[in-house]
VODODO-307587 format. One line per field, with one value per atom (N, C-alpha, C): residue number from 1; residue in one letter; atom name; x, y, z. Coordinates in Angstrom, 1 decimal, padded with zeros to 4 digits, always signed. Example, Ala and Ser with C-alpha at 12.3 -4.5 7.8 and 13.67 -1.06 7.14 Angstrom:
% VODODO-307587
n <- (1|1|1|2|2|2) $
res <- (a|a|a|s|s|s) $
atom <- (N|CA|C|N|CA|C) $
px <- (+013.2|+012.3|+013.2|+012.8|+013.7|+012.9) $
py <- (-005.7|-004.5|-003.3|-002.2|-001.1|+000.0) $
pz <- (+007.8|+007.8|+007.8|+007.1|+007.1|+007.9) $
//
This chain:
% VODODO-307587
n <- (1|1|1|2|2|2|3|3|3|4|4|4|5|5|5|6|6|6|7|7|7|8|8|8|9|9|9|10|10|10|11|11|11|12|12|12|13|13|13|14|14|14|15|15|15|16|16|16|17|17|17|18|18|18|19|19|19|20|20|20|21|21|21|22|22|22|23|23|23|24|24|24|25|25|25|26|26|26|27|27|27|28|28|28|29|29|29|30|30|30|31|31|31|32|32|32|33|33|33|34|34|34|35|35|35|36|36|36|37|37|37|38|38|38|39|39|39|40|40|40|41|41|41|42|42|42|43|43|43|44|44|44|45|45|45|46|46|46|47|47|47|48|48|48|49|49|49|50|50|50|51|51|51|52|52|52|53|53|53|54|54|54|55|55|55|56|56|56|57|57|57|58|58|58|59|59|59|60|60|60|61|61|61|62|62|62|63|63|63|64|64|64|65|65|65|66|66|66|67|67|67|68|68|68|69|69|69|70|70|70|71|71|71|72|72|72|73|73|73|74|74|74|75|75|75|76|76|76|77|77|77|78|78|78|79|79|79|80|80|80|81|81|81|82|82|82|83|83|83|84|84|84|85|85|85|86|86|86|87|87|87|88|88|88|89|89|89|90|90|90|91|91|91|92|92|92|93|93|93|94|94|94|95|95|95|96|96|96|97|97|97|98|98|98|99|99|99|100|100|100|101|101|101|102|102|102|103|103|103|104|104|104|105|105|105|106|106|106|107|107|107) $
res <- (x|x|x|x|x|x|x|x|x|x|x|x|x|x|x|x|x|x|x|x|x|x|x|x|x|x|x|x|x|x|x|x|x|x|x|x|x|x|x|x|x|x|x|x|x|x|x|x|x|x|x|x|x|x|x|x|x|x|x|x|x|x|x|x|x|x|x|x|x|x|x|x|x|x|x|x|x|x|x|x|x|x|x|x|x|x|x|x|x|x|x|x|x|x|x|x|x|x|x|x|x|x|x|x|x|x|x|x|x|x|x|x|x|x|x|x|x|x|x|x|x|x|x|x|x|x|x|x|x|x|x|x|x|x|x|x|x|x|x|x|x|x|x|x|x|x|x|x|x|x|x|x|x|x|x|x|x|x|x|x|x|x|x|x|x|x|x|x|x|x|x|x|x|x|x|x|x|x|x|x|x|x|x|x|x|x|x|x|x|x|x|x|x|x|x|x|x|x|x|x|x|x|x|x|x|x|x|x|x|x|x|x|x|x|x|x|x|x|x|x|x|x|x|x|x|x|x|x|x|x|x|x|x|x|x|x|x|x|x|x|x|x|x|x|x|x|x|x|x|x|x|x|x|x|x|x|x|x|x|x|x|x|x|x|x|x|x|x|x|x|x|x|x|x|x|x|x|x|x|x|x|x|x|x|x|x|x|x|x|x|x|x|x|x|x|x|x|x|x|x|x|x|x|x|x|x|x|x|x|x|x|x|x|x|x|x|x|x|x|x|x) $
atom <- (N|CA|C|N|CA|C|N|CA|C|N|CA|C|N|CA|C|N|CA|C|N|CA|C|N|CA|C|N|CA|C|N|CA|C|N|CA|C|N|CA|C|N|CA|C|N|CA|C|N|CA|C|N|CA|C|N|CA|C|N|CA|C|N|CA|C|N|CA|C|N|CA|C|N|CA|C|N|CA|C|N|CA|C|N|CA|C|N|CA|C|N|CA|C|N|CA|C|N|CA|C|N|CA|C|N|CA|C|N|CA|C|N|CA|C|N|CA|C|N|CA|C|N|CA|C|N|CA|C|N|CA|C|N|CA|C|N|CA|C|N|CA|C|N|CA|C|N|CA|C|N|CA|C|N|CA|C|N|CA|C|N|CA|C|N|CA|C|N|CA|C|N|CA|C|N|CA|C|N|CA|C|N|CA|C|N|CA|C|N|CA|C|N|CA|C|N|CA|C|N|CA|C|N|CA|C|N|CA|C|N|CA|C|N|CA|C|N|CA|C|N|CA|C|N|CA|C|N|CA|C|N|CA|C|N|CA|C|N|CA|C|N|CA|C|N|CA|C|N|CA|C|N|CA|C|N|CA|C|N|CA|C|N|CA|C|N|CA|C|N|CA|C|N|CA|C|N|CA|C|N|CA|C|N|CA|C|N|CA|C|N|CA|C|N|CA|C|N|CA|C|N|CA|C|N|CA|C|N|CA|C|N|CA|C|N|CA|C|N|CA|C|N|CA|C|N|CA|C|N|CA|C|N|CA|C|N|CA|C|N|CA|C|N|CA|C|N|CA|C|N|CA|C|N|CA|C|N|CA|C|N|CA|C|N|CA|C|N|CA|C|N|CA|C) $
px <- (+129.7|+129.1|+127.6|+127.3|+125.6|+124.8|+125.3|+124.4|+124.6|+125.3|+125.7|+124.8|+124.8|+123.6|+122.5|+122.3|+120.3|+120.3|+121.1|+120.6|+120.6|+121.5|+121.0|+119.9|+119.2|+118.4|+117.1|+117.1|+115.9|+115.7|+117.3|+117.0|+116.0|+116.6|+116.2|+114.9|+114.4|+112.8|+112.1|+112.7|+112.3|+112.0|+112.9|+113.0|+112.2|+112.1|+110.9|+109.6|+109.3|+107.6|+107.7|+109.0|+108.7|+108.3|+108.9|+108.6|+106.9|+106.8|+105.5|+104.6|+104.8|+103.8|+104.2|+105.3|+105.1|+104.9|+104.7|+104.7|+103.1|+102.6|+101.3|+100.8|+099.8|+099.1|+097.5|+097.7|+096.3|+095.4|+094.2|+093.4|+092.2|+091.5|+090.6|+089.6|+089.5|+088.3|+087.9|+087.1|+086.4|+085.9|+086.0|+085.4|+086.7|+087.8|+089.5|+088.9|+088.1|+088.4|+088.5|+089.4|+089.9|+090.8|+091.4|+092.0|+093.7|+094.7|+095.9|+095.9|+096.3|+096.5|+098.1|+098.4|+099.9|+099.2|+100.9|+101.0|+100.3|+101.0|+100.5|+099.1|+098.1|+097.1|+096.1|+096.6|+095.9|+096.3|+097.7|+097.7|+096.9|+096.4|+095.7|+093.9|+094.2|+092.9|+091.8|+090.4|+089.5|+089.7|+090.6|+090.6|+091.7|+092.3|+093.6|+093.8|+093.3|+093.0|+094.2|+094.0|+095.3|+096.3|+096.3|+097.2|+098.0|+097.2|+098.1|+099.1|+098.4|+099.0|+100.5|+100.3|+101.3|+102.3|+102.0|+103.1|+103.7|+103.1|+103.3|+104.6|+104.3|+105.1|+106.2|+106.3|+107.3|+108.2|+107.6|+108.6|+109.2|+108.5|+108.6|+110.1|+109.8|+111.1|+112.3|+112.1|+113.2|+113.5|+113.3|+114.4|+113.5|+112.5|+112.3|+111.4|+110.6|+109.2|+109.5|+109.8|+109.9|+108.6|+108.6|+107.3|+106.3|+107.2|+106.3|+105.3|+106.0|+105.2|+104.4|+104.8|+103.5|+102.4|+102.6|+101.7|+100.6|+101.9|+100.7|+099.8|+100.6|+099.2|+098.1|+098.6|+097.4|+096.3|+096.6|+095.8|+094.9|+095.9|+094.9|+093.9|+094.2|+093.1|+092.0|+092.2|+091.7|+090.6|+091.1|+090.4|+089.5|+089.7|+089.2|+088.2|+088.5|+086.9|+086.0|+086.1|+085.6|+084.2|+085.1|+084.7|+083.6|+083.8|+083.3|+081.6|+082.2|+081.2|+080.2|+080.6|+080.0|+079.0|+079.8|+078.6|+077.6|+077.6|+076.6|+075.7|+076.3|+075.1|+074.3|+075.3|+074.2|+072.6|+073.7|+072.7|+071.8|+072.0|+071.0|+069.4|+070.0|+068.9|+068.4|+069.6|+068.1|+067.3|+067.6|+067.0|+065.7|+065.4|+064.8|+063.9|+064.7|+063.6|+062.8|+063.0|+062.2|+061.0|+061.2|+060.1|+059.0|+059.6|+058.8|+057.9|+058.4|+057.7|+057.0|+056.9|+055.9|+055.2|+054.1|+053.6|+052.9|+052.8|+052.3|+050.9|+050.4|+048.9|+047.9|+048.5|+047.2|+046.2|+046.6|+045.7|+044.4) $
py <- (+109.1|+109.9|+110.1|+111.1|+111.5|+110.2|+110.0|+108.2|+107.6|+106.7|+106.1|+106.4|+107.3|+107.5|+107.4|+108.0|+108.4|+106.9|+106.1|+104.3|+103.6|+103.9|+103.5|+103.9|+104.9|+105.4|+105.1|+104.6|+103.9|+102.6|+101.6|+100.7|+100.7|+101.9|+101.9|+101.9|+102.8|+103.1|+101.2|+100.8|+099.5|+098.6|+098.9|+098.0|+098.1|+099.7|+099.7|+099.5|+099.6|+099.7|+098.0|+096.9|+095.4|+095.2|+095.7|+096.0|+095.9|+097.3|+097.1|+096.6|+095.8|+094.9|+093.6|+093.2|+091.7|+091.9|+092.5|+092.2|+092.8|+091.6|+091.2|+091.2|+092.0|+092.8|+091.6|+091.0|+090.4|+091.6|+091.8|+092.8|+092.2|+093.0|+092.2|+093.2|+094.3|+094.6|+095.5|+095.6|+096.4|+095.3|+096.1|+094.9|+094.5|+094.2|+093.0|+092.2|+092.3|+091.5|+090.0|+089.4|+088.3|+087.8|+089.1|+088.7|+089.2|+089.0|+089.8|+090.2|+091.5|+092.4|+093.0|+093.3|+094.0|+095.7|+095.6|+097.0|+098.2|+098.1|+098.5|+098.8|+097.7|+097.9|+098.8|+098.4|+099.0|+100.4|+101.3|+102.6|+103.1|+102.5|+103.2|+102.6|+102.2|+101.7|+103.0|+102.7|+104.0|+104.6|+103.3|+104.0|+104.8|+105.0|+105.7|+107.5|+108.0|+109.4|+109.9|+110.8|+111.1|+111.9|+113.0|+113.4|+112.4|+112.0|+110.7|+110.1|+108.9|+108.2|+109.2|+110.6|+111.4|+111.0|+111.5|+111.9|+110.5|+109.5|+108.2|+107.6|+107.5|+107.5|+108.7|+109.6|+110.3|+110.3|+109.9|+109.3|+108.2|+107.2|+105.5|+106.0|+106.7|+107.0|+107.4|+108.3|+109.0|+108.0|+107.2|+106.1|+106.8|+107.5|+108.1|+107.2|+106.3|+105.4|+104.5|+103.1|+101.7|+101.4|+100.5|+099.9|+099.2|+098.5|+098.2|+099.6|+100.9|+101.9|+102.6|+102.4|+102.5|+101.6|+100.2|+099.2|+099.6|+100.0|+100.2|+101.5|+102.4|+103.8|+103.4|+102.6|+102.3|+101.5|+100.5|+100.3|+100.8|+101.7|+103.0|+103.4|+104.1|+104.4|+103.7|+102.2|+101.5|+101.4|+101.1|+100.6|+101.7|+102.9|+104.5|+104.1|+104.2|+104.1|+103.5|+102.3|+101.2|+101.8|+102.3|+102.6|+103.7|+104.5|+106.0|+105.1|+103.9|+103.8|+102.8|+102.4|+101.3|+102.4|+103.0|+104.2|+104.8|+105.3|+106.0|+104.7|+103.7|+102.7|+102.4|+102.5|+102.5|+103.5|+104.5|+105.9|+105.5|+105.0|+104.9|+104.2|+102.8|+102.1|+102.5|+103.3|+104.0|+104.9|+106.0|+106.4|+105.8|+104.5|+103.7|+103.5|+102.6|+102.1|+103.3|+104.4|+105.5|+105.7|+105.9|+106.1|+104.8|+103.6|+102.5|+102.7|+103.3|+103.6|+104.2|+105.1|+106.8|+106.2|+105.8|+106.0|+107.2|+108.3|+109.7|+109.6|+111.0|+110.7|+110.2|+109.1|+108.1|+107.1|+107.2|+106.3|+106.7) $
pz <- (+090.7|+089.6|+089.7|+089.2|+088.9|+088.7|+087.4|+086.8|+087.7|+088.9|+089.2|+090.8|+091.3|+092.2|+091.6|+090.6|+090.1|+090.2|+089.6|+089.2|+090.7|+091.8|+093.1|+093.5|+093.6|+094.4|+093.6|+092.1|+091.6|+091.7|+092.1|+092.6|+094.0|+094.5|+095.6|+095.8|+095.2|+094.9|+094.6|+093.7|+093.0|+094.1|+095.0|+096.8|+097.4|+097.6|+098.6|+097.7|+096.7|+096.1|+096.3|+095.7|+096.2|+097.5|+098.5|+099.7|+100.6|+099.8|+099.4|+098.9|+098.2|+097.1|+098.1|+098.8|+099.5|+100.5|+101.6|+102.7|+103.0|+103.4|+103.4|+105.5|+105.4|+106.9|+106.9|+107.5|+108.2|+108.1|+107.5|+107.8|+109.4|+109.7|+111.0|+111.2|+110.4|+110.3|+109.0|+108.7|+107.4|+105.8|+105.0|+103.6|+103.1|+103.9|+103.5|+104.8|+105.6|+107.0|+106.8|+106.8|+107.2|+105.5|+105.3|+104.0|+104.8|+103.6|+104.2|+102.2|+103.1|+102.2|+101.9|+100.8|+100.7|+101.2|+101.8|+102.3|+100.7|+099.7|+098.8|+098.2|+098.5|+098.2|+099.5|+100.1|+101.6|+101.9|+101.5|+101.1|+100.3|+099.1|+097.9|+098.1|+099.2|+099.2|+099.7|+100.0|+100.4|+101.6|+102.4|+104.2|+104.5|+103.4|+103.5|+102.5|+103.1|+102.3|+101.9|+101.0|+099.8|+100.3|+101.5|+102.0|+102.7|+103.5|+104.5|+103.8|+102.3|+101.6|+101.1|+100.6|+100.1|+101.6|+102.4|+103.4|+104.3|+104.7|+104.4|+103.2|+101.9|+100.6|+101.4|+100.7|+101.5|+102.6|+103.6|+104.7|+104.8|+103.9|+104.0|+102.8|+101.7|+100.7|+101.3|+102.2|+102.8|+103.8|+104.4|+105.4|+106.2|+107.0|+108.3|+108.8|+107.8|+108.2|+108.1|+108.6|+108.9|+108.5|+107.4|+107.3|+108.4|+109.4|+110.4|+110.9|+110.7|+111.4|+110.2|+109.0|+108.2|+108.3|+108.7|+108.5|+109.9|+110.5|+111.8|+111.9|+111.0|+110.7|+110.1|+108.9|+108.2|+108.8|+109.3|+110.6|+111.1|+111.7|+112.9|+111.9|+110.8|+109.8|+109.3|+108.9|+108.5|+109.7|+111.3|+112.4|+112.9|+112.4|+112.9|+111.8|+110.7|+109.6|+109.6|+110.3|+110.2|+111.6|+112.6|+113.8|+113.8|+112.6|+112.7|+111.8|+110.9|+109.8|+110.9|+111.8|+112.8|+113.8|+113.9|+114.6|+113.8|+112.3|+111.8|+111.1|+111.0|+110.9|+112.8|+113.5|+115.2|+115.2|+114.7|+114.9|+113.8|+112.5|+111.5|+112.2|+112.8|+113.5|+114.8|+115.1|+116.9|+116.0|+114.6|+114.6|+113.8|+113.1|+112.4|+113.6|+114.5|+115.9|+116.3|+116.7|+117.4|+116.5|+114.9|+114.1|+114.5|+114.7|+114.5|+115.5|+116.9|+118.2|+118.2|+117.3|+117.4|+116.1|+116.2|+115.3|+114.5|+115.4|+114.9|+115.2|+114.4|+114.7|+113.9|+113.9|+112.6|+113.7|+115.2|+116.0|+116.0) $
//
């Protein structure tokens, strides 16, 4: 029957969001570094932009995404942001140091 699927597949939903809320990712780099985090909080978190999270959720609902391979995108994203933000603070201080070098023409 109708009822009798819609009430599975909300169990089901109820499974995976537990799913999500327990199973807990060592973080190893960024502002969680050295915490473990639920898969849950770490989709909704800032390193995970809102399309991603949509289409992630979406695949992880439909059976196509094994949480191990969500855990490990989010990752990639998490370890790509971290990477992009480690570089524009590099560039921040060469460009700090060079000013410190030149002093201009006040000699």
């Amino acid at each position: 029957s109708m009822a009798a699927e819609e009430g599975a597949s909300q169990a089901r939903q109820l499974q995976l969001k537990k799913t999500l809320r327990t199973t807990l990712v060592p973080v190893t780099v960024g502002e969680y570094k050295g915490q473990r985090m639920c898969v849950l909080d770490l989709l909704f978190s800032k390193y995970v932009p809102q399309d991603s999270r949509q289409e992630l959720l979406e695949l992880y609902r439909a059976g196509t995404l094994l949480i191990e391979d969500m855990i490990s995108t989010i990752t990639g994203l998490l370890e790509e942001a971290e990477s992009q933000q480690e570089k524009r603070e590099t560039q921040k201080r060469a460009g700090r140091r060079k000013e410190r070098q030149d002093p201009g023409g006040d000699l």
